[in-house]
N, CA, C, O and CB atoms as a CASP TS submission, in Angstrom:
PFRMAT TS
TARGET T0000
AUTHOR 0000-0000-0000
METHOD Language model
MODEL 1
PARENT N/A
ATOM      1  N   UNK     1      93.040 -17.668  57.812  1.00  0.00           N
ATOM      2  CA  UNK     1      92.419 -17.301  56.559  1.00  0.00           C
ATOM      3  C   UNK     1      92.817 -15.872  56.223  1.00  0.00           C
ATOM      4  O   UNK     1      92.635 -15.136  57.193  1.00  0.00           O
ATOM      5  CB  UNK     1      90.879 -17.453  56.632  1.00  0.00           C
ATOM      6  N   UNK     2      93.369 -15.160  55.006  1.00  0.00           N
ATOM      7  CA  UNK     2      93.082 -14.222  54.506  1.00  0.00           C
ATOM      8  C   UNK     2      92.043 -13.494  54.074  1.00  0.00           C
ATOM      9  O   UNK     2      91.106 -13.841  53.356  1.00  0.00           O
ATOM     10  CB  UNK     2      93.506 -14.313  54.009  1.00  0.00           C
ATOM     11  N   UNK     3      92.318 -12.291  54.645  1.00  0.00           N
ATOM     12  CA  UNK     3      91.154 -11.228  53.782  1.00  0.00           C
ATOM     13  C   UNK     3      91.338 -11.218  52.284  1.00  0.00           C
ATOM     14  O   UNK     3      91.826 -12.116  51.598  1.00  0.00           O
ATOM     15  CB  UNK     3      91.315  -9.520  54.223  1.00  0.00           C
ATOM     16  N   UNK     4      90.756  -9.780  51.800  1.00  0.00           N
ATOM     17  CA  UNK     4      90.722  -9.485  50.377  1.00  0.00           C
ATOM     18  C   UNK     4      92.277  -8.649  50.575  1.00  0.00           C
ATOM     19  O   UNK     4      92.906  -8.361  49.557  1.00  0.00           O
ATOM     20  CB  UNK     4      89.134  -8.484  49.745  1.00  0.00           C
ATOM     21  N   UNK     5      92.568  -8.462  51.299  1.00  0.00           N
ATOM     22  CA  UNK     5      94.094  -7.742  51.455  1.00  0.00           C
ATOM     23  C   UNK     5      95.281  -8.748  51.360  1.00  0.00           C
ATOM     24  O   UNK     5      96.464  -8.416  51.287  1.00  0.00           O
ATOM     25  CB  UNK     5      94.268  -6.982  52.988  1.00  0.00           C
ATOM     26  N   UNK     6      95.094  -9.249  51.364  1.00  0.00           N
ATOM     27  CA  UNK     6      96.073 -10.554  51.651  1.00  0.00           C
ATOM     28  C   UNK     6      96.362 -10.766  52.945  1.00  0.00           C
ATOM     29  O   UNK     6      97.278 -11.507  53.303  1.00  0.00           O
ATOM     30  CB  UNK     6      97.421 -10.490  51.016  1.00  0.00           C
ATOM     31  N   UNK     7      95.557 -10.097  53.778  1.00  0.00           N
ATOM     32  CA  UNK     7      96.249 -10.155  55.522  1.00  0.00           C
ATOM     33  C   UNK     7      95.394 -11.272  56.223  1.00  0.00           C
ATOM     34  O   UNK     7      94.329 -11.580  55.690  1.00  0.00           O
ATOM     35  CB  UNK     7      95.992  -8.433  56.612  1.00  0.00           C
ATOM     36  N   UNK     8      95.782 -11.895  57.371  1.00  0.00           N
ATOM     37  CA  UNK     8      95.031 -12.608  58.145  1.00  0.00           C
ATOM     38  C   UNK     8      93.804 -11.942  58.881  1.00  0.00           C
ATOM     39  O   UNK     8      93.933 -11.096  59.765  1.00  0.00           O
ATOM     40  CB  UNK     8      95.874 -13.141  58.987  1.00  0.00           C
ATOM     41  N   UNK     9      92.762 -12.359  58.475  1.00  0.00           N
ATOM     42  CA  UNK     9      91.456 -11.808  58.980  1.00  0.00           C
ATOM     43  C   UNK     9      91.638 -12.476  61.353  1.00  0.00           C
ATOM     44  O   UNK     9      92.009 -13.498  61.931  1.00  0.00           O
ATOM     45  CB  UNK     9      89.658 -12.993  57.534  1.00  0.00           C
ATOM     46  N   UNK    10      91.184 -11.314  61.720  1.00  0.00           N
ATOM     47  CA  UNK    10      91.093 -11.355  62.865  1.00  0.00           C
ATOM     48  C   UNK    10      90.104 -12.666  63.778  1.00  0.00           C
ATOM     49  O   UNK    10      90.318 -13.193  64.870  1.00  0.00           O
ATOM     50  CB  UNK    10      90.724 -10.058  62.977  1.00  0.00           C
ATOM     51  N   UNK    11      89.146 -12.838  62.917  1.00  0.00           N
ATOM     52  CA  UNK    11      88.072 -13.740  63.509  1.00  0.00           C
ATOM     53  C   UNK    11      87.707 -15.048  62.306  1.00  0.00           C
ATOM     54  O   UNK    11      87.550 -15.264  61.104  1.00  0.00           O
ATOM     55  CB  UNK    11      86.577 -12.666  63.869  1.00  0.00           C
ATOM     56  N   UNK    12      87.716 -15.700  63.696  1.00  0.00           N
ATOM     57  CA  UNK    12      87.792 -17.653  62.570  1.00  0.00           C
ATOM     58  C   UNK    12      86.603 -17.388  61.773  1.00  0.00           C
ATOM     59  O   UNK    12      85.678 -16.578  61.725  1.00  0.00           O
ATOM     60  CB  UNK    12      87.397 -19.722  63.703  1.00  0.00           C
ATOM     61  N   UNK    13      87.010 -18.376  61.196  1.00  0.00           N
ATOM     62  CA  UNK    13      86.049 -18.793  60.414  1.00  0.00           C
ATOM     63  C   UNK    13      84.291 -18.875  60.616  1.00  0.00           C
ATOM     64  O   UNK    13      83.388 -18.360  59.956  1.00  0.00           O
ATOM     65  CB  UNK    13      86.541 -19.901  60.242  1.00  0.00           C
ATOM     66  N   UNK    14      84.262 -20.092  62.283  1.00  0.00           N
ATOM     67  CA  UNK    14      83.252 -20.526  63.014  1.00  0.00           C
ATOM     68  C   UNK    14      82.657 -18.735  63.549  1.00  0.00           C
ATOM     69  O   UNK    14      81.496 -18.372  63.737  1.00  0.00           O
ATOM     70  CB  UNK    14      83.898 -21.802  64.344  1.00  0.00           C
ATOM     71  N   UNK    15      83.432 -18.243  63.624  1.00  0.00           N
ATOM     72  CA  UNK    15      82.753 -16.733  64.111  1.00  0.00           C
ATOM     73  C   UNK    15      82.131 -15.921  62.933  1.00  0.00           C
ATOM     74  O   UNK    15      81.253 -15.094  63.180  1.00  0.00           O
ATOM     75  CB  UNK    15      83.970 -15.672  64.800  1.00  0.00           C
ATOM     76  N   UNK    16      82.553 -16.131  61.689  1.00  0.00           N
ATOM     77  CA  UNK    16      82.043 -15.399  60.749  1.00  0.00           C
ATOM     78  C   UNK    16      80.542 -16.383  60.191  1.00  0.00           C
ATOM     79  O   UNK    16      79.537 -15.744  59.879  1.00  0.00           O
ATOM     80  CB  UNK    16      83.342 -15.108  59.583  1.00  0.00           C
ATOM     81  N   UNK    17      80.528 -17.495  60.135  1.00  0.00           N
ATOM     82  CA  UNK    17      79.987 -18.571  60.657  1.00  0.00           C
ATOM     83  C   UNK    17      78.406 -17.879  61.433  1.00  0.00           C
ATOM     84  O   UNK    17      77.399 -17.378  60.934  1.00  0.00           O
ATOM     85  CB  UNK    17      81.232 -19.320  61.744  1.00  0.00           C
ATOM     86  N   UNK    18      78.861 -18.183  62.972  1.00  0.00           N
ATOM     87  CA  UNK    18      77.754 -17.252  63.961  1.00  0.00           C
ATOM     88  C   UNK    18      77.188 -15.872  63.320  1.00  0.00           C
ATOM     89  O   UNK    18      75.980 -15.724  63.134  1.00  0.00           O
ATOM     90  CB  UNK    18      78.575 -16.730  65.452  1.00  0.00           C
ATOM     91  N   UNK    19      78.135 -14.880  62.997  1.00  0.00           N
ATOM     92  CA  UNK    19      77.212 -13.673  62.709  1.00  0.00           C
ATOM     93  C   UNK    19      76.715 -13.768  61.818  1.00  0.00           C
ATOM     94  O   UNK    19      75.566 -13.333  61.902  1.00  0.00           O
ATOM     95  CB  UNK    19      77.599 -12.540  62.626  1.00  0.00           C
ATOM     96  N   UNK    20      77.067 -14.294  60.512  1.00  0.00           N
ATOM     97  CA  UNK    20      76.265 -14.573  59.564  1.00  0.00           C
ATOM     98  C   UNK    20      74.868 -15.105  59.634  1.00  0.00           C
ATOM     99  O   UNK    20      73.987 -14.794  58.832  1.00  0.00           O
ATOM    100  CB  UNK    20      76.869 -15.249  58.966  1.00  0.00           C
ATOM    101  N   UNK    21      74.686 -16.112  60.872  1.00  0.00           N
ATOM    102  CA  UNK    21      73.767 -16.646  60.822  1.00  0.00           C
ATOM    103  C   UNK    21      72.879 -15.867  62.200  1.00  0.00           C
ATOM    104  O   UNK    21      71.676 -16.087  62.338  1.00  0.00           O
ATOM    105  CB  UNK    21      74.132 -18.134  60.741  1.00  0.00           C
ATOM    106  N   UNK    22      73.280 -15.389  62.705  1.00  0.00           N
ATOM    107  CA  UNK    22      72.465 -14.317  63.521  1.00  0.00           C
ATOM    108  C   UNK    22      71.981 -13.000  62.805  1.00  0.00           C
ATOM    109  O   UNK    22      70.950 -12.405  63.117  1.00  0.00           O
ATOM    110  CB  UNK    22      73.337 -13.851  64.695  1.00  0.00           C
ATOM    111  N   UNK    23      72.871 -12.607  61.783  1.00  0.00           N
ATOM    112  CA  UNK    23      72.005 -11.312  61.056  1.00  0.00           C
ATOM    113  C   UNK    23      70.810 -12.025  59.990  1.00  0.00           C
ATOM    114  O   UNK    23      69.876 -11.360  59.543  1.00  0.00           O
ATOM    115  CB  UNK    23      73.266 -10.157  59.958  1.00  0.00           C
ATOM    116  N   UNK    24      71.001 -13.383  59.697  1.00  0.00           N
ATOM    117  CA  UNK    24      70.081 -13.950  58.717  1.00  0.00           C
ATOM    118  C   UNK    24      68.672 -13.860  60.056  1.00  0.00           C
ATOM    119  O   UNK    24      67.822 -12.990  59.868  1.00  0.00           O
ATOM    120  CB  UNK    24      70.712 -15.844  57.950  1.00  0.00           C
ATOM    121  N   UNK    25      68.534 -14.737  61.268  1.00  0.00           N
ATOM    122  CA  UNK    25      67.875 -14.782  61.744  1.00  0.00           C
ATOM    123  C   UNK    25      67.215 -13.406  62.560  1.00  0.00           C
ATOM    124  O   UNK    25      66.036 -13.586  62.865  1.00  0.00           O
ATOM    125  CB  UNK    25      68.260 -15.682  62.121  1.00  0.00           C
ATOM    126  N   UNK    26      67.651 -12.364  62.872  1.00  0.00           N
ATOM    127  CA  UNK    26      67.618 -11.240  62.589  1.00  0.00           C
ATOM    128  C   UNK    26      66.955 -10.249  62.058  1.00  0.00           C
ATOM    129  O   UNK    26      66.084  -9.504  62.508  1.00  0.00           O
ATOM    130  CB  UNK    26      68.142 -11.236  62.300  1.00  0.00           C
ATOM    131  N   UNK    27      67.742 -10.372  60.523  1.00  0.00           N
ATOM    132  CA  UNK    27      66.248  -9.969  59.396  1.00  0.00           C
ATOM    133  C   UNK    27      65.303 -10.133  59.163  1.00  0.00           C
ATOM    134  O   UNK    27      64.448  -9.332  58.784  1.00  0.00           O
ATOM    135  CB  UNK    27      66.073 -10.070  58.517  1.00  0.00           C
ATOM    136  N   UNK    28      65.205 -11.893  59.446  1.00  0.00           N
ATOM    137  CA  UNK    28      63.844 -12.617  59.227  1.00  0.00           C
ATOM    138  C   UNK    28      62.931 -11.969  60.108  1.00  0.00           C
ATOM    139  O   UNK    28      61.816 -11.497  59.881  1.00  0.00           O
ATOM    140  CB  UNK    28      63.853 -14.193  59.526  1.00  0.00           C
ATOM    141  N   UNK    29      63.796 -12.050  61.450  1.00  0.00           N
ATOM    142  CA  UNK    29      62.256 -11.249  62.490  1.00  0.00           C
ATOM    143  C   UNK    29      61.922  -9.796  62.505  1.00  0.00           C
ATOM    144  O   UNK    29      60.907  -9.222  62.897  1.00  0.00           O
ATOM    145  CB  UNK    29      62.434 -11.391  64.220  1.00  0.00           C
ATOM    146  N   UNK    30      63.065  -9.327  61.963  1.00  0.00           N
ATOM    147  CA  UNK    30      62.698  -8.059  61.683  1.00  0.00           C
ATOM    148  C   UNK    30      61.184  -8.281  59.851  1.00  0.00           C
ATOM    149  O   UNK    30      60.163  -7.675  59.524  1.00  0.00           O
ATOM    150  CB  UNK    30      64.699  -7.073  61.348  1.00  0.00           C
ATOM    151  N   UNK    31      61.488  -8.732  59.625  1.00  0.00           N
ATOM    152  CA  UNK    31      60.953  -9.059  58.390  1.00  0.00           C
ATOM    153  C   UNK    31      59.579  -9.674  58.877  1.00  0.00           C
ATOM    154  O   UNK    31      58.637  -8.932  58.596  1.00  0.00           O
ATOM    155  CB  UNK    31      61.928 -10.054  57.495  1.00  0.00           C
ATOM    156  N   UNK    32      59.222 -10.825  59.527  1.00  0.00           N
ATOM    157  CA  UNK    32      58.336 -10.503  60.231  1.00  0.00           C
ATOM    158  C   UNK    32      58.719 -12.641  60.045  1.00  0.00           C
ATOM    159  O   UNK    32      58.700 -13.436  60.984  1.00  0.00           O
ATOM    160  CB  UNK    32      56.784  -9.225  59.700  1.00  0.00           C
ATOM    161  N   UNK    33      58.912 -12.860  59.068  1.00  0.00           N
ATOM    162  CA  UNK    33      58.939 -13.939  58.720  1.00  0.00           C
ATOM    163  C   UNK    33      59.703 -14.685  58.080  1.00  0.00           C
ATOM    164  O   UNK    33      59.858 -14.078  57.021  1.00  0.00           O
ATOM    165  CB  UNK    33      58.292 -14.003  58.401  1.00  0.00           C
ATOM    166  N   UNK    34      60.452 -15.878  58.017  1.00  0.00           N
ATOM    167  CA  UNK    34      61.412 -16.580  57.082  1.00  0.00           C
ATOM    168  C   UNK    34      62.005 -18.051  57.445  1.00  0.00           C
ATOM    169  O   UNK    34      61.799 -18.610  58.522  1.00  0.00           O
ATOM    170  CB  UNK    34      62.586 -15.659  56.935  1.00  0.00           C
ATOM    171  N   UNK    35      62.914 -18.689  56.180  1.00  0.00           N
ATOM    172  CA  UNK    35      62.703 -19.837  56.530  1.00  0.00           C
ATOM    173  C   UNK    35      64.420 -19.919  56.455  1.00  0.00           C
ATOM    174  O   UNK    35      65.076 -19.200  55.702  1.00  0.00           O
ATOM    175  CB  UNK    35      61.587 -20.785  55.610  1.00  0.00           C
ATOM    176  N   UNK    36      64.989 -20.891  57.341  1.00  0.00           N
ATOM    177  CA  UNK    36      66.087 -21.245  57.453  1.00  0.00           C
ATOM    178  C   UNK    36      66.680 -22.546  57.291  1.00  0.00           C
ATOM    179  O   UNK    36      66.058 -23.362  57.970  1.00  0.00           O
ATOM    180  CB  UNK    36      66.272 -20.886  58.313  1.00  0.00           C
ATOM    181  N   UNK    37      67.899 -23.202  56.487  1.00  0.00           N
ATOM    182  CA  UNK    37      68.253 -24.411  56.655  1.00  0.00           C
ATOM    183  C   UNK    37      69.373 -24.417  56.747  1.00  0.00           C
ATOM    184  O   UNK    37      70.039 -24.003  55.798  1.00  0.00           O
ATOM    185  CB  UNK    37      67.912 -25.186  55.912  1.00  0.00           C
ATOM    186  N   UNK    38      70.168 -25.014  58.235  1.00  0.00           N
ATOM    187  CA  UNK    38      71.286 -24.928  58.313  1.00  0.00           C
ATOM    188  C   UNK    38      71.900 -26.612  58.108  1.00  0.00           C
ATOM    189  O   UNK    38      71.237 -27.546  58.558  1.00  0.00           O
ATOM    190  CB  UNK    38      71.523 -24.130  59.595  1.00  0.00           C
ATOM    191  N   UNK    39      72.991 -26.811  57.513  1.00  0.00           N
ATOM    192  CA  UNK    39      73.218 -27.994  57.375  1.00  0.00           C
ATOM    193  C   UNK    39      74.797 -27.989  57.541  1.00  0.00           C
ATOM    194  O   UNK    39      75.487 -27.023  57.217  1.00  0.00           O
ATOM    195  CB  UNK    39      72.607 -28.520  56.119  1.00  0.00           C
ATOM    196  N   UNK    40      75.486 -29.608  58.280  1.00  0.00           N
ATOM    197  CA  UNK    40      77.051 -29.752  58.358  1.00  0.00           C
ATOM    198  C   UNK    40      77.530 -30.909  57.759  1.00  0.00           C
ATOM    199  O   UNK    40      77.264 -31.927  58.398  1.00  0.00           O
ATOM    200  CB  UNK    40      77.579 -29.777  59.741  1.00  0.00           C
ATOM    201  N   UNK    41      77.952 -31.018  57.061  1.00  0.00           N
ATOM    202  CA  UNK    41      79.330 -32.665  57.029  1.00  0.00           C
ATOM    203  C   UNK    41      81.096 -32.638  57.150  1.00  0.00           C
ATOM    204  O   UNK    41      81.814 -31.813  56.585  1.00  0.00           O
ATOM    205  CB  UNK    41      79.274 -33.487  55.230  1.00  0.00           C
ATOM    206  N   UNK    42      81.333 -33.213  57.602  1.00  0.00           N
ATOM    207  CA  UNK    42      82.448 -33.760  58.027  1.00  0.00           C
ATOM    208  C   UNK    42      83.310 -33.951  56.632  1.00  0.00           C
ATOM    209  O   UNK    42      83.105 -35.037  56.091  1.00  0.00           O
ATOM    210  CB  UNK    42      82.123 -35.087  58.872  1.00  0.00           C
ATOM    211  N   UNK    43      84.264 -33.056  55.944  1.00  0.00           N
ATOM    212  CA  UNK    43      85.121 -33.064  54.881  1.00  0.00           C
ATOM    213  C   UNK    43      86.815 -33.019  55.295  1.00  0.00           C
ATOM    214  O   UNK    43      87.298 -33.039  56.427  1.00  0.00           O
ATOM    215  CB  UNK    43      84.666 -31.836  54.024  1.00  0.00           C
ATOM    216  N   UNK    44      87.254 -32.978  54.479  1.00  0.00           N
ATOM    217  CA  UNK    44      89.044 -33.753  54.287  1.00  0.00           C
ATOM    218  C   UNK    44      89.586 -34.004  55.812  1.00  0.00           C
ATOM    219  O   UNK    44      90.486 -33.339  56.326  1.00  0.00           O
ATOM    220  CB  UNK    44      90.483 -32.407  53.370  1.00  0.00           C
ATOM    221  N   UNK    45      89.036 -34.844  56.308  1.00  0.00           N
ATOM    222  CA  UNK    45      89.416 -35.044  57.852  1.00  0.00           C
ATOM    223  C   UNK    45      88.702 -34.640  58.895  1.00  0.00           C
ATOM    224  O   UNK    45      87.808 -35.427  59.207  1.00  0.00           O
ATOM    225  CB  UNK    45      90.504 -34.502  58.159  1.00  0.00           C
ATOM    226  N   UNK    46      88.816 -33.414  59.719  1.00  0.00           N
ATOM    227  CA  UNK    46      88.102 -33.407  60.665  1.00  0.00           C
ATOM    228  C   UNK    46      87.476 -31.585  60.110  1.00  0.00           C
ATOM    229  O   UNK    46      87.086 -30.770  60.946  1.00  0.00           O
ATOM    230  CB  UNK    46      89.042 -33.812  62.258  1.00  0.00           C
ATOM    231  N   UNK    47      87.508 -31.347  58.902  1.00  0.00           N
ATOM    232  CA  UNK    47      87.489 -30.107  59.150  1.00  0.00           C
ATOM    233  C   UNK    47      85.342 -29.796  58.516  1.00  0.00           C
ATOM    234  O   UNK    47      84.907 -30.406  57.539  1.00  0.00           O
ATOM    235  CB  UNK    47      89.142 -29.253  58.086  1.00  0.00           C
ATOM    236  N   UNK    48      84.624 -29.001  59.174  1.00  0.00           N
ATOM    237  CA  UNK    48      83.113 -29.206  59.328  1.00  0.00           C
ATOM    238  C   UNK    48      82.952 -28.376  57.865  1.00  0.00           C
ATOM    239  O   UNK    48      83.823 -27.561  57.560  1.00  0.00           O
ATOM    240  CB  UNK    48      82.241 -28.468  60.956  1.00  0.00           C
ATOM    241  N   UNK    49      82.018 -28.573  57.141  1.00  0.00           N
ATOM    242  CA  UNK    49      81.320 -27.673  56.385  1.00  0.00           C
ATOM    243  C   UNK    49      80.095 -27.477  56.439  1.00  0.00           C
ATOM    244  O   UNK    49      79.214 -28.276  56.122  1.00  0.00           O
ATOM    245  CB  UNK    49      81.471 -27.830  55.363  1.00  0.00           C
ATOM    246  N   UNK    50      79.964 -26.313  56.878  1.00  0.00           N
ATOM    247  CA  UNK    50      78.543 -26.031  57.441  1.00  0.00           C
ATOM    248  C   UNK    50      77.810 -24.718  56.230  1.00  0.00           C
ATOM    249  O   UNK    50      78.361 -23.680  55.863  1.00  0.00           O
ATOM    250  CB  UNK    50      78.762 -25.338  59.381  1.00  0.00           C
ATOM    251  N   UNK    51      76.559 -25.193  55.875  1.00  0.00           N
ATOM    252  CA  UNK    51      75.538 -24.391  55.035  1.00  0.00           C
ATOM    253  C   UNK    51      75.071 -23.642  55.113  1.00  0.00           C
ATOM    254  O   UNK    51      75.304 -23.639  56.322  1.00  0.00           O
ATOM    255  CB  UNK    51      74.808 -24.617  54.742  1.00  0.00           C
ATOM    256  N   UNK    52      74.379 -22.616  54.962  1.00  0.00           N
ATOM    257  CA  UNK    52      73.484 -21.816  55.552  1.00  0.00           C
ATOM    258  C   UNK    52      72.546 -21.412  54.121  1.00  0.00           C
ATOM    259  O   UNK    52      72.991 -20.631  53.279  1.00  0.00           O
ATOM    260  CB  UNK    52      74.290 -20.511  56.434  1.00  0.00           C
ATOM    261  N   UNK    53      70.897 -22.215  53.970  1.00  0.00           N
ATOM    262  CA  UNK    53      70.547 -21.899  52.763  1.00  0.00           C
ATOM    263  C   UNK    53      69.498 -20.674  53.738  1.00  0.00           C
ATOM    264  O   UNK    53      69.154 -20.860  54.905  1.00  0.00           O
ATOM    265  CB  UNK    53      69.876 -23.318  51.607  1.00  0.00           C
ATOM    266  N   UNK    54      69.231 -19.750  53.103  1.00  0.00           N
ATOM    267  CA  UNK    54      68.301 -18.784  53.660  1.00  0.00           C
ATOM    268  C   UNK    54      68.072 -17.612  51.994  1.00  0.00           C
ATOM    269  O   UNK    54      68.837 -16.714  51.642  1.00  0.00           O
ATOM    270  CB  UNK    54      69.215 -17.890  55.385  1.00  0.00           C
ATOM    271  N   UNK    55      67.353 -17.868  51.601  1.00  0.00           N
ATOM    272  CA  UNK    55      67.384 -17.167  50.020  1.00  0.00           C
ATOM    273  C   UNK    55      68.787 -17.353  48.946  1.00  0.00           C
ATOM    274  O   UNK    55      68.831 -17.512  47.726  1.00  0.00           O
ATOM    275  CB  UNK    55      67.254 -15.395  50.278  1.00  0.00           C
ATOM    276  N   UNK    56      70.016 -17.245  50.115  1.00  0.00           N
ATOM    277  CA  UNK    56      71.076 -17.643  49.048  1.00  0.00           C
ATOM    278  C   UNK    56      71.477 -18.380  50.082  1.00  0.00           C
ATOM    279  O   UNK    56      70.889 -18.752  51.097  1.00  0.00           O
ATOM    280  CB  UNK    56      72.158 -16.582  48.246  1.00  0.00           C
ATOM    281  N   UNK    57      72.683 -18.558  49.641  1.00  0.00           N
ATOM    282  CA  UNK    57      73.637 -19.914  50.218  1.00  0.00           C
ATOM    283  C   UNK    57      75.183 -19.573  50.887  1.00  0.00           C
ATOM    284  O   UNK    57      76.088 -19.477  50.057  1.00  0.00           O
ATOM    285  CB  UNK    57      73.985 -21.016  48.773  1.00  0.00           C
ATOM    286  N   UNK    58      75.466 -19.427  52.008  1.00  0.00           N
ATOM    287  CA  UNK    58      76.072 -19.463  52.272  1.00  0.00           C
ATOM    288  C   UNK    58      76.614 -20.748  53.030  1.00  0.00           C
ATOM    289  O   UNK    58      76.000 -21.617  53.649  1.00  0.00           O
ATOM    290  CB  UNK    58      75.943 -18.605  52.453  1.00  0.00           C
ATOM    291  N   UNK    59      78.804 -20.477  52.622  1.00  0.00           N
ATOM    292  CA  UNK    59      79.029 -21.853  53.166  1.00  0.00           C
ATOM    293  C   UNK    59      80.502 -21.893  53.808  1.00  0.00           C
ATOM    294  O   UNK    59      81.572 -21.772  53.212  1.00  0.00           O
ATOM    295  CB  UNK    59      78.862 -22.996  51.953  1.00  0.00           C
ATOM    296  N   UNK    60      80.275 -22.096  55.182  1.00  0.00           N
ATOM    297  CA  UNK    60      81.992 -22.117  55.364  1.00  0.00           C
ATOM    298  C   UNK    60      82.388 -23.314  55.867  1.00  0.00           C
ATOM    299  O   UNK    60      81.590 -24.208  56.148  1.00  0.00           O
ATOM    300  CB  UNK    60      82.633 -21.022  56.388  1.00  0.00           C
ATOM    301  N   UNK    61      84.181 -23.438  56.069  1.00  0.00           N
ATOM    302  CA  UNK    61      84.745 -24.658  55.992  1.00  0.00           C
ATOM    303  C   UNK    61      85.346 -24.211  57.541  1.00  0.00           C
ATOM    304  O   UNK    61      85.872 -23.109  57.699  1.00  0.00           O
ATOM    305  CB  UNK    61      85.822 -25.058  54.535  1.00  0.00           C
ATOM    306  N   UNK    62      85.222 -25.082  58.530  1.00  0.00           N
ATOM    307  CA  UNK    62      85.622 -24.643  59.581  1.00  0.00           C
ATOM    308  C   UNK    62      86.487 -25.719  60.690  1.00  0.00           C
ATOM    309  O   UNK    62      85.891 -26.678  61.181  1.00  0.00           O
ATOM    310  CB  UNK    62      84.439 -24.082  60.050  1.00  0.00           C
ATOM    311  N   UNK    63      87.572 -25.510  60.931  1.00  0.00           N
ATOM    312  CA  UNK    63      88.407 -26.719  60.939  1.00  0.00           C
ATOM    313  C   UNK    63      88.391 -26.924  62.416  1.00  0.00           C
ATOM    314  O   UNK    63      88.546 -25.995  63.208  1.00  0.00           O
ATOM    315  CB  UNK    63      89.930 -26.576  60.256  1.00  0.00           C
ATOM    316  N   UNK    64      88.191 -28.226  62.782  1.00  0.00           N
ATOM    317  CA  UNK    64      88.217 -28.966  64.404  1.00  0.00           C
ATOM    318  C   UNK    64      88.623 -28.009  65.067  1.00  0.00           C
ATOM    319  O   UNK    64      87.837 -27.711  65.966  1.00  0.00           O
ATOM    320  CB  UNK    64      89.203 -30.277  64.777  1.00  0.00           C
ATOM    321  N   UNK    65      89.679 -27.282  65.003  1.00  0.00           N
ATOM    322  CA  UNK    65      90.693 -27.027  66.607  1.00  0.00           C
ATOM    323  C   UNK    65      89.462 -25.366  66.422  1.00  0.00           C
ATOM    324  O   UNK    65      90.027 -24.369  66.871  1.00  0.00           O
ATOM    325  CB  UNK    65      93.514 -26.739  66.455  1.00  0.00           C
ATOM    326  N   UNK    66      88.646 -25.204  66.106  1.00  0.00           N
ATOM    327  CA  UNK    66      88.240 -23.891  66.153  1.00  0.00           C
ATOM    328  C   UNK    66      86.946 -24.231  66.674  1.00  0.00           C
ATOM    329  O   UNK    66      86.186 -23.264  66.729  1.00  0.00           O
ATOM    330  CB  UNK    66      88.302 -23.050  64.827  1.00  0.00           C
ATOM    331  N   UNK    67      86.333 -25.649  67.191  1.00  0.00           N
ATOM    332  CA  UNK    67      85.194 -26.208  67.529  1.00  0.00           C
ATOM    333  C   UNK    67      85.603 -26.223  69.182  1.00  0.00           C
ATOM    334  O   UNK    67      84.814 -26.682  70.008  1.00  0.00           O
ATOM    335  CB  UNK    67      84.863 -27.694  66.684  1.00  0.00           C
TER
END
């Protein structure tokens, strides 16, 4: 995947993935409280799309060989 530079970003997808969803869970406890919904399906072959609704929406596409 490319950055905003046009260069290849260092860390997959599935890793941007994890921190994303560790600073969401994170805040919440820092926050004291919050609600999370993580959701996956199986798109153009084997590659996962996984959700992350937590006030907004985040969503990445994360392909088999990185599972």
């Amino acid at each position: 995947m490319l950055n905003q530079a046009g260069t290849p970003d260092a860390t997959s997808e599935l890793d941007r993935a994890r921190t994303r969803l560790w600073a969401i869970v994170e805040d919440g406890l820092r926050h004291g409280f919050f609600e999370c919904l993580v959701s996956s399906e199986v798109v153009n072959g084997k590659k996962r799309r996984l959700v992350i609704k937590a006030g907004k929406s985040d969503q990445f596409t994360i392909a088999e060989d990185e599972l």
